[in-house]
VEXDREN-2710 file (C-alpha; in Angstrom, 1 decimal):
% VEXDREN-2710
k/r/px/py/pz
1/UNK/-30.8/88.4/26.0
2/UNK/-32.2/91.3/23.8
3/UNK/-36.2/91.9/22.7
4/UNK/-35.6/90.0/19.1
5/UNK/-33.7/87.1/20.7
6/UNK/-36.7/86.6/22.7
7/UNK/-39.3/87.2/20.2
8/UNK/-37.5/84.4/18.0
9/UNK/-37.3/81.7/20.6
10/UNK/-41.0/82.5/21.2
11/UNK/-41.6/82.1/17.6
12/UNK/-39.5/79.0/17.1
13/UNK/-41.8/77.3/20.3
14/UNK/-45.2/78.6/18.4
15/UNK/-43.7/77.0/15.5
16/UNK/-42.9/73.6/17.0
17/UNK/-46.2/73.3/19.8
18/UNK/-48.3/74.0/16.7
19/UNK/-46.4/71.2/14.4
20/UNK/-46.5/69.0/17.5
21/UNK/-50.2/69.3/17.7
22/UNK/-51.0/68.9/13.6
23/UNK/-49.0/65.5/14.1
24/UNK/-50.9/64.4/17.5
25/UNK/-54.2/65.1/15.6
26/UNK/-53.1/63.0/12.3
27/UNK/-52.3/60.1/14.6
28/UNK/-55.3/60.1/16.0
29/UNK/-57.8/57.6/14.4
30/UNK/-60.9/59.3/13.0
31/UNK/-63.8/57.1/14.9
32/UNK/-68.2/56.3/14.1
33/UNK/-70.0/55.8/17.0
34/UNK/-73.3/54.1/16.0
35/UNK/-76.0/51.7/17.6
36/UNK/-76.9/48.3/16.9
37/UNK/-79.9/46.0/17.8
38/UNK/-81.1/42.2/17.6
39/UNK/-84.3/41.6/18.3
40/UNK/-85.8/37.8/18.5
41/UNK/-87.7/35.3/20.9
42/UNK/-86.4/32.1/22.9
43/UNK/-89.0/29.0/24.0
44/UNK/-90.5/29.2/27.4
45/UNK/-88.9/25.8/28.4
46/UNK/-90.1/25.5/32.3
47/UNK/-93.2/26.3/34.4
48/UNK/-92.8/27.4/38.0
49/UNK/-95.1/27.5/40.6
50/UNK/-94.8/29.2/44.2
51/UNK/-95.0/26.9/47.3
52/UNK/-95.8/28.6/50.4
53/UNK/-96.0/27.8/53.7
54/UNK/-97.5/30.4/56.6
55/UNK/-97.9/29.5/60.1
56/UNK/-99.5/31.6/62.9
57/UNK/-98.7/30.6/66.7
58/UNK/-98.5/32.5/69.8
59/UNK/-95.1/30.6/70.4
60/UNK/-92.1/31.9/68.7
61/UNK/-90.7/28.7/68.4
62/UNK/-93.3/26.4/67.7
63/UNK/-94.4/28.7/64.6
64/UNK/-90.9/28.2/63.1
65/UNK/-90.8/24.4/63.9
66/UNK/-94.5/23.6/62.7
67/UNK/-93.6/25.5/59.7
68/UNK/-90.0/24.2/59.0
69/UNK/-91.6/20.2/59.1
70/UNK/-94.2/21.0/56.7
71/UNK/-91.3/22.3/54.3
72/UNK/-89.1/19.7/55.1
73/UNK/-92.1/17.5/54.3
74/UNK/-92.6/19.3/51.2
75/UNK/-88.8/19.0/50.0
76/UNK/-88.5/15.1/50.7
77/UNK/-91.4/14.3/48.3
78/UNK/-89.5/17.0/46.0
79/UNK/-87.0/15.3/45.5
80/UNK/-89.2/12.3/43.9
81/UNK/-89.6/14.4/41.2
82/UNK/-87.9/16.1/38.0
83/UNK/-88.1/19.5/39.6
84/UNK/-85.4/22.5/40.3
85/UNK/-86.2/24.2/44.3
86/UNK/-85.4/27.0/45.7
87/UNK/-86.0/29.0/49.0
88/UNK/-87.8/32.2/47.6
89/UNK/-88.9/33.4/51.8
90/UNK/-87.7/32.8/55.2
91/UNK/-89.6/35.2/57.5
92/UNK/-91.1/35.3/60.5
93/UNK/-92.2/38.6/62.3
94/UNK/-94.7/39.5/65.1
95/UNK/-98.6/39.7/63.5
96/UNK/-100.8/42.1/65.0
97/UNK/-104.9/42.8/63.2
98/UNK/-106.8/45.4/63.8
99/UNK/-110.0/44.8/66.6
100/UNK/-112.9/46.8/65.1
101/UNK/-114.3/46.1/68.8
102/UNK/-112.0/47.5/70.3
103/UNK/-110.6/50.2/68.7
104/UNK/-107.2/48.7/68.7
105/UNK/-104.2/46.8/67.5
106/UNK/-104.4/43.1/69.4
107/UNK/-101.3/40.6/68.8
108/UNK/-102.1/37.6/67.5
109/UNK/-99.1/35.4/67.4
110/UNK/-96.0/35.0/65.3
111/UNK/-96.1/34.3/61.8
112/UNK/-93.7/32.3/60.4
113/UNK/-93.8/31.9/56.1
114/UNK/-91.2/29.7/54.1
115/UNK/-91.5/29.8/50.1
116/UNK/-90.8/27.3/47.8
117/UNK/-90.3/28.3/43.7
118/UNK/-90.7/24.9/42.6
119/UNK/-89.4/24.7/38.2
120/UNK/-90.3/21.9/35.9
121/UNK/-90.0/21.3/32.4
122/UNK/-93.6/19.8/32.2
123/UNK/-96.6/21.6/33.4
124/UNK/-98.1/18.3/34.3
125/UNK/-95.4/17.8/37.0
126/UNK/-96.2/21.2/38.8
127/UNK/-99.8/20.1/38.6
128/UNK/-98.7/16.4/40.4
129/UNK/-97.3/18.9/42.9
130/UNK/-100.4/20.8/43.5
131/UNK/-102.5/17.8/43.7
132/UNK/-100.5/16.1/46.0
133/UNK/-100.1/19.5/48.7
134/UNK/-103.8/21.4/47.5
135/UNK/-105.9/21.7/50.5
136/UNK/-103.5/21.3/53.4
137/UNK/-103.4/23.4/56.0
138/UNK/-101.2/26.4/56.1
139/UNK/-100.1/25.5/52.6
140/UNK/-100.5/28.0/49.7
141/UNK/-99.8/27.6/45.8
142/UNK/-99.4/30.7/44.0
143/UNK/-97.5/32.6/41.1
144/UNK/-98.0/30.3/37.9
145/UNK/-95.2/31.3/35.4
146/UNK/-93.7/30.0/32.4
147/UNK/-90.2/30.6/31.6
148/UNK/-87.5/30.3/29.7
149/UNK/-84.3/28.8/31.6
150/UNK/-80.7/30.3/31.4
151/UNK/-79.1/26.9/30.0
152/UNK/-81.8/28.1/27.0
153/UNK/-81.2/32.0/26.8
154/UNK/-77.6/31.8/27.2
155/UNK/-77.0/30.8/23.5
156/UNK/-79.5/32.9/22.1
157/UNK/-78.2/36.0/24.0
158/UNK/-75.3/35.0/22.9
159/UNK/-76.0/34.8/18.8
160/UNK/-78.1/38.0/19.1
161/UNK/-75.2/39.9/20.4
162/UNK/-72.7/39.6/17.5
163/UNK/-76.3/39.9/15.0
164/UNK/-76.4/43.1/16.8
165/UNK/-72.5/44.2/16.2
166/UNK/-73.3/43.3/12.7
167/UNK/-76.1/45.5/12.9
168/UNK/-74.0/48.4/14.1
169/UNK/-70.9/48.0/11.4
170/UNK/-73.9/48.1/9.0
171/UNK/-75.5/51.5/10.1
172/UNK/-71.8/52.6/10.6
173/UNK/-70.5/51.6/6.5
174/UNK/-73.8/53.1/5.6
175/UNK/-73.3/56.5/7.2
176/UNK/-69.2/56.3/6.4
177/UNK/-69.9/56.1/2.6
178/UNK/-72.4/59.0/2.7
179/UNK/-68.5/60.9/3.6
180/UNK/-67.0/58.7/1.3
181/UNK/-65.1/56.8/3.5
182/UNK/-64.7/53.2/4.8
183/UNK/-65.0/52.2/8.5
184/UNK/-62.3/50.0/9.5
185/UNK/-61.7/47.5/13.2
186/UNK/-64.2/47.8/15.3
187/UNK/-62.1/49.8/18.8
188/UNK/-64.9/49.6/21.2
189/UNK/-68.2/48.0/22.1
190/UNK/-70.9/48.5/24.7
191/UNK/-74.2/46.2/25.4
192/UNK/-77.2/45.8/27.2
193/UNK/-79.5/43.0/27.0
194/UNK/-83.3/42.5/27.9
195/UNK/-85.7/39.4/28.1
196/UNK/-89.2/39.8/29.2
197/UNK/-91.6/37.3/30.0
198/UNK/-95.5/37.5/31.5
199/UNK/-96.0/36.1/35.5
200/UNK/-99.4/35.4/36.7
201/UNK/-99.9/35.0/40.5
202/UNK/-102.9/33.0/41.2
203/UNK/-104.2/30.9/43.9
204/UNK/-106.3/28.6/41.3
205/UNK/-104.0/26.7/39.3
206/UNK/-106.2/24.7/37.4
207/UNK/-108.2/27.8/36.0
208/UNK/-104.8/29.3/35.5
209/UNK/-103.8/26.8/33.4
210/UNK/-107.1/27.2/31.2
211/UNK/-106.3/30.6/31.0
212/UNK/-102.7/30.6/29.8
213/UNK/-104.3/28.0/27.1
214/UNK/-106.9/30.7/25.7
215/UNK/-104.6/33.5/26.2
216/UNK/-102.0/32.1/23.2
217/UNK/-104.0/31.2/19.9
218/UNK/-101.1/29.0/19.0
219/UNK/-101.1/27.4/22.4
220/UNK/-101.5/23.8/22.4
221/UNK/-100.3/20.6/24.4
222/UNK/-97.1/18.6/23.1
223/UNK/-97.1/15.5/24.8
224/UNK/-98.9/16.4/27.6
225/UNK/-96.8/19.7/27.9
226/UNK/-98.2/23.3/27.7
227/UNK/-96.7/25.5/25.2
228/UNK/-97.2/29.4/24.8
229/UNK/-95.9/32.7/23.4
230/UNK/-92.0/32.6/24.0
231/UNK/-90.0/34.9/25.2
232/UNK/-89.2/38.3/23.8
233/UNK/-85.3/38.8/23.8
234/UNK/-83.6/41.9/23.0
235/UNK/-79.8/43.4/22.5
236/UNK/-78.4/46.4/22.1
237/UNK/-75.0/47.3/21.4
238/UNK/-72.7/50.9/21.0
239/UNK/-69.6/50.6/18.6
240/UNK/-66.9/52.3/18.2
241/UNK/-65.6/52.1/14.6
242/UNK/-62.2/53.2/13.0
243/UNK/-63.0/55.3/10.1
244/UNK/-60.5/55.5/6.9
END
């Protein structure tokens, strides 16, 4: 095979890798990528309060027994009540304090702490709680919290994220017809969602409760029920749009 046989094949393979590639790139769909966001509040529909129970003993066992009755004591009268429970803590480890005497770590027994988070929708019932446990031994009541459930946000988050895919398609005609085109199906779509809500540990839930009254100007009670700010709910999206 002589030089100009060769040179033509070569030419003939430039010629077709390069029409190849002109018709790979025309099939290809011209794509926006733009953001989207929805931004809007949900009720705070429960309050939660933290039930704990810590007990000290120089027996292993008898600080996980004395402290598994008083929870199991706890739980029956629970279940008297319109309440949600769940075991937040199941711990128990070796405590040691500090002797300023003696210059030195002394044991002092094992500790043993079970936690309750304890959810209703009526402030009232977390305060029948409290008065019913407040003042027993080895019992502590802390982390006052409203809420807003998940059988709540769910519908929300829900509605928010196709606001915030209509959002994006929006920004994305908007910055199309600025090329004079038109975006077409959506291809792809990303999203991250956020709600955010204030917790306030305390070991006074009556003044708590004053406080979280003061703290929201349009606070107020609703039957007996505490109502406050609600909770901020955000979502954001990344779209992928066909572009014509």
């Amino acid at each position: 095979m002589n030089n100009k046989t060769i040179g033509i094949i070569a030419c003939a393979l430039c010629v077709l890798v390069l029409g190849w590639g002109a018709i790979t790139r025309m099939a290809e769909p011209r794509t926006i990528s733009v953001g989207g966001e929805c931004l809007t509040s949900a009720p705070k529909d429960r309050t939660a309060i933290t039930i704990r129970v810590s007990v000290t003993d120089k027996s292993a066992a008898k600080s996980m027994k004395t402290a598994s009755s008083k929870i199991a004591e706890i739980n029956k009268y629970l279940k008297t009540l319109d309440v949600k429970v769940q075991t937040s803590e199941f711990n128990s480890y070796e405590k040691n304090e500090w002797n300023h005497t003696a210059q030195k770590s002394e044991f002092v027994g094992i500790e043993t702490t079970i936690a309750l988070d304890v959810s209703a929708s009526n402030i009232d019932v977390i305060e029948q709680v409290l008065t019913e446990f407040a003042g027993q031994p080895d019992v502590f009541v802390t982390n006052l919290r409203m809420f807003t459930s998940a059988e709540t946000l769910k519908p929300i988050m829900e509605s928010c994220l196709g606001t915030a895919v209509e959002n994006a398609r929006a920004r994305a005609d908007a910055l199309a017809a600025g090329a004079n085109r038109h975006v077409g199906k959506l291809l792809a779509v990303s999203y991250a969602s956020d709600s955010a809500y204030n917790i306030h540990p305390t070991a006074n839930f009556r003044m708590a409760k004053a406080e979280m009254v003061m703290a929201t100007a349009d606070a107020g009670y609703a039957g007996g029920a505490l109502t406050g700010k609600d909770t901020d709910v955000s979502v954001r999206v990344n779209a992928i749009f066909e572009i014509r």
